[in-house]
TORZAGU-759488 format. One record per residue (C-alpha): residue in three letters; residue number from 1; z, y, x. Coordinates in Angstrom, 2 decimals, padded with zeros to 5 digits. Layout:
BEGIN
code: ala&pos: NUM&Z: Z&Y: Y&X: X $
...
END
This chain:
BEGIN
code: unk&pos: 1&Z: -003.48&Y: 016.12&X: -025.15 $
code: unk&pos: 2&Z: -005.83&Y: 016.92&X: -022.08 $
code: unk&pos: 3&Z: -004.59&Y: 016.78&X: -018.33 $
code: unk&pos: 4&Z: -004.78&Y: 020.33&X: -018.30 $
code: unk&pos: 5&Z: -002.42&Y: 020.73&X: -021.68 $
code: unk&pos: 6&Z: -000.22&Y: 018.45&X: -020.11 $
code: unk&pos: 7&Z: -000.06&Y: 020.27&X: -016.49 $
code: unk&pos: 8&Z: 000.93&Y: 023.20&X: -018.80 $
code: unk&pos: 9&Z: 003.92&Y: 022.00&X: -020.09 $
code: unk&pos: 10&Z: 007.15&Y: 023.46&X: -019.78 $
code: unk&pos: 11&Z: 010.41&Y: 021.64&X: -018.40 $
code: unk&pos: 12&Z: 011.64&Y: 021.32&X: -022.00 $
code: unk&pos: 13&Z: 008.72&Y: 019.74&X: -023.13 $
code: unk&pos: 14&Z: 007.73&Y: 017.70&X: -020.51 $
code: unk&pos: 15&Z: 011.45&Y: 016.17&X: -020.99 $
code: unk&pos: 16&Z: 010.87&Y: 015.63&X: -024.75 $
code: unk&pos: 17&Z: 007.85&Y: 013.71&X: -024.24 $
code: unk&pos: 18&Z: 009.51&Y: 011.57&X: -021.27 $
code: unk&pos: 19&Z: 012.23&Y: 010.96&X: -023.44 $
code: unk&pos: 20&Z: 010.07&Y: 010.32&X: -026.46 $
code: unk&pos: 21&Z: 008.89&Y: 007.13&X: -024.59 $
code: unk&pos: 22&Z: 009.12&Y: 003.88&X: -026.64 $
code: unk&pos: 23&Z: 011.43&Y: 001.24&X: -025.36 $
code: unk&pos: 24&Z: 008.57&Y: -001.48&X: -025.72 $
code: unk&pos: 25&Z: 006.41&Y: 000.77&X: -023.16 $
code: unk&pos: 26&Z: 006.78&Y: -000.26&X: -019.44 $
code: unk&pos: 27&Z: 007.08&Y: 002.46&X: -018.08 $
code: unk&pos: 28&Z: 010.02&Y: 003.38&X: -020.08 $
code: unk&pos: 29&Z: 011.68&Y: 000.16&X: -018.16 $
code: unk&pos: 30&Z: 010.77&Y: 001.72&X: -014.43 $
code: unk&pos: 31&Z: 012.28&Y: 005.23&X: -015.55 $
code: unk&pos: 32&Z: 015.14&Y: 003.30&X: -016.71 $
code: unk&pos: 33&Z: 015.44&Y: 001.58&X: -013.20 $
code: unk&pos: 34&Z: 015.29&Y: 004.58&X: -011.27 $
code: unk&pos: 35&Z: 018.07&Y: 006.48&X: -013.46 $
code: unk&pos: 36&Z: 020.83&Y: 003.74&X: -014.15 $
code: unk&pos: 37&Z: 023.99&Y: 002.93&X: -012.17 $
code: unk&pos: 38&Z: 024.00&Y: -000.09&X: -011.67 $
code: unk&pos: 39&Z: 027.93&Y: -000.22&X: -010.98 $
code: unk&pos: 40&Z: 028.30&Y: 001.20&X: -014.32 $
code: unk&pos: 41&Z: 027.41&Y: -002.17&X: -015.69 $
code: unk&pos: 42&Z: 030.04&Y: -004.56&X: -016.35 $
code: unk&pos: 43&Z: 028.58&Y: -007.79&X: -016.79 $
code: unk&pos: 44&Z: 027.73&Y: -009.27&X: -013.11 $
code: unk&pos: 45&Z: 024.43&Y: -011.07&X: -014.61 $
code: unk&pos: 46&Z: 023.35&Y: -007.30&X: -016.17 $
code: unk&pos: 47&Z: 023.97&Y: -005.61&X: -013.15 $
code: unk&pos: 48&Z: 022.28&Y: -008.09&X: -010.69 $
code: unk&pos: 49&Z: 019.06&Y: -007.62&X: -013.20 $
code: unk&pos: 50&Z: 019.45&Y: -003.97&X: -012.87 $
code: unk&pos: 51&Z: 019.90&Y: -003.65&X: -009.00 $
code: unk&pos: 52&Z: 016.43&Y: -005.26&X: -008.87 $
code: unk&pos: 53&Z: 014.74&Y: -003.59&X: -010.66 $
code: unk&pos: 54&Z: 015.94&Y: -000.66&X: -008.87 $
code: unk&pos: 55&Z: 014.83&Y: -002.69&X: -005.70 $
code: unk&pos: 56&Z: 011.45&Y: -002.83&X: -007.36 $
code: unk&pos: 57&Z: 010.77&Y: 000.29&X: -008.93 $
code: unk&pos: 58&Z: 012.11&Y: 002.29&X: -006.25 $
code: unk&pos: 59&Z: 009.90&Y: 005.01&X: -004.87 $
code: unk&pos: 60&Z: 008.45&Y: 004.13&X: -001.61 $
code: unk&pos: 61&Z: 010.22&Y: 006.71&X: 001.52 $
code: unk&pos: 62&Z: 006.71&Y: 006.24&X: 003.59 $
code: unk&pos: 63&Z: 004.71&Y: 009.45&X: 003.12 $
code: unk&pos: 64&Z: 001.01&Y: 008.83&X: 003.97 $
code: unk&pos: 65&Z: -002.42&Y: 011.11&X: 004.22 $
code: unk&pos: 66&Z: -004.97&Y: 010.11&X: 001.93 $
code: unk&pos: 67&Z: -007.46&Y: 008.88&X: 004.62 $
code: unk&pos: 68&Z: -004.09&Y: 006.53&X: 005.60 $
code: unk&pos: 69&Z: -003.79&Y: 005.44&X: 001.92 $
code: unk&pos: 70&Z: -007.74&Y: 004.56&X: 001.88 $
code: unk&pos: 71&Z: -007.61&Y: 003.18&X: 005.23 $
code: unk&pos: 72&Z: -004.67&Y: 001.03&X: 004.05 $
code: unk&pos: 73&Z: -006.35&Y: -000.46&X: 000.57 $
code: unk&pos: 74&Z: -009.86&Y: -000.96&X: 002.67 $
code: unk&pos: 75&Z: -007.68&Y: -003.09&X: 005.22 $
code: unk&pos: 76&Z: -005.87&Y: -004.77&X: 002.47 $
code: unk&pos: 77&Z: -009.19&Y: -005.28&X: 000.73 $
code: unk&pos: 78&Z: -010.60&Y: -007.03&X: 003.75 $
code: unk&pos: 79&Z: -012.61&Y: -005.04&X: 004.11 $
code: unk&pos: 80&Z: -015.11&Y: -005.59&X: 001.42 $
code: unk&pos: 81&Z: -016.50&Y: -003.93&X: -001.50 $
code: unk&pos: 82&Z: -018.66&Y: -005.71&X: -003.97 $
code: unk&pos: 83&Z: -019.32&Y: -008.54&X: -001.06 $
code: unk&pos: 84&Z: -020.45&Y: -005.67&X: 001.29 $
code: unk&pos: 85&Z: -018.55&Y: -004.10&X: 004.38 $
code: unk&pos: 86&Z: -017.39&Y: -000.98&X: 004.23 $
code: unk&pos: 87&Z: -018.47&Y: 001.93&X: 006.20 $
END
């Protein structure tokens, strides 16, 4: 399927592919995460496991521009690309 196919997809398809996801996939695991509740869970151990991964796959409330995104990874880079400052 090519990104355009795909951006052409209707609700009921896009949520039969999503949900078509294997299990062994890891991004099935973060869609998981973001969808469960965790006080559903019963056993204290399954839960804690569950309320991090919430913690981790959560979806970050910080909107940014894309010249503050770029700015950001060149900072966290150091800086450096291929040994050579950026410009």
């Amino acid at each position: 399927m090519t990104s355009e196919e795909f951006l052409r997809l209707g609700i009921t398809d896009f949520l039969m592919k999503l949900n078509s996801i294997p299990e062994t996939e890891p991004l099935y695991n973060i869609i998981k995460s973001r969808m469960i509740n965790p006080a559903s869970i019963k056993d204290k151990e399954e839960r804690k496991y569950w309320r991090k991964q919430k913690q981790i796959n959560k979806i970050p409330d910080i909107y940014l521009s894309n010249e503050e995104l770029d700015f950001n990874v060149k900072e966290s880079l150091g800086g450096l690309k291929n040994g050579k400052r950026f410009m």
